[in-house]
C-alpha angles and dihedrals in degrees: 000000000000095000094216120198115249080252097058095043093053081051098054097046081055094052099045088047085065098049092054086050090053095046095047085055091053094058096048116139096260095073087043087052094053091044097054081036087074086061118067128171092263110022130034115204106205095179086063090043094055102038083049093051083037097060086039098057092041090054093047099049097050084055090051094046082048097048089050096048082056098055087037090060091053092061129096123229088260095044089046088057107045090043082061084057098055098036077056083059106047135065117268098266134157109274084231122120087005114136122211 
């Protein structure tokens, strides 16, 4: 357990708000659109697919290192360290959802 203080719990439910709200963002019809815009009823254009799932992963993943260098910044010395032992028991797996 990381025995977080009731600050840095309220911290962290407003961080991971926002990260809801970004990734939400992220996932906004428009992308969808351009990504089902390299598929046409008669042609499919895998260069633009990728480059589009590409951007959007890339953007996806620089909010989530973010998001984790917040969080990472909360943390005392003791809880920095012991979230580095759980994260080494656990399967690699989004930080997203995940409660402290």
């Amino acid at each position: 357990m990381l025995n977080l203080t009731d600050d840095q719990r309220h911290k962290l439910a407003i961080l991971h708000s926002e990260m809801k709200l970004e990734m939400t963002k992220l996932r906004d019809p428009k992308m969808k659109s351009k990504m089902q815009g390299a598929l046409t009823g008669e042609s499919f254009d895998k260069k633009e697919f990728i480059k589009t799932h590409i951007e959007m992963h890339e953007k996806m993943l620089n909010l989530k290192a973010n998001h984790m260098e917040k969080v990472f910044n909360l943390l005392t010395k003791e809880q920095r360290a012991e979230l580095k032992k759980l994260m080494e028991q656990r399967p690699m797996m989004p930080m997203m959802g995940k409660k402290s």
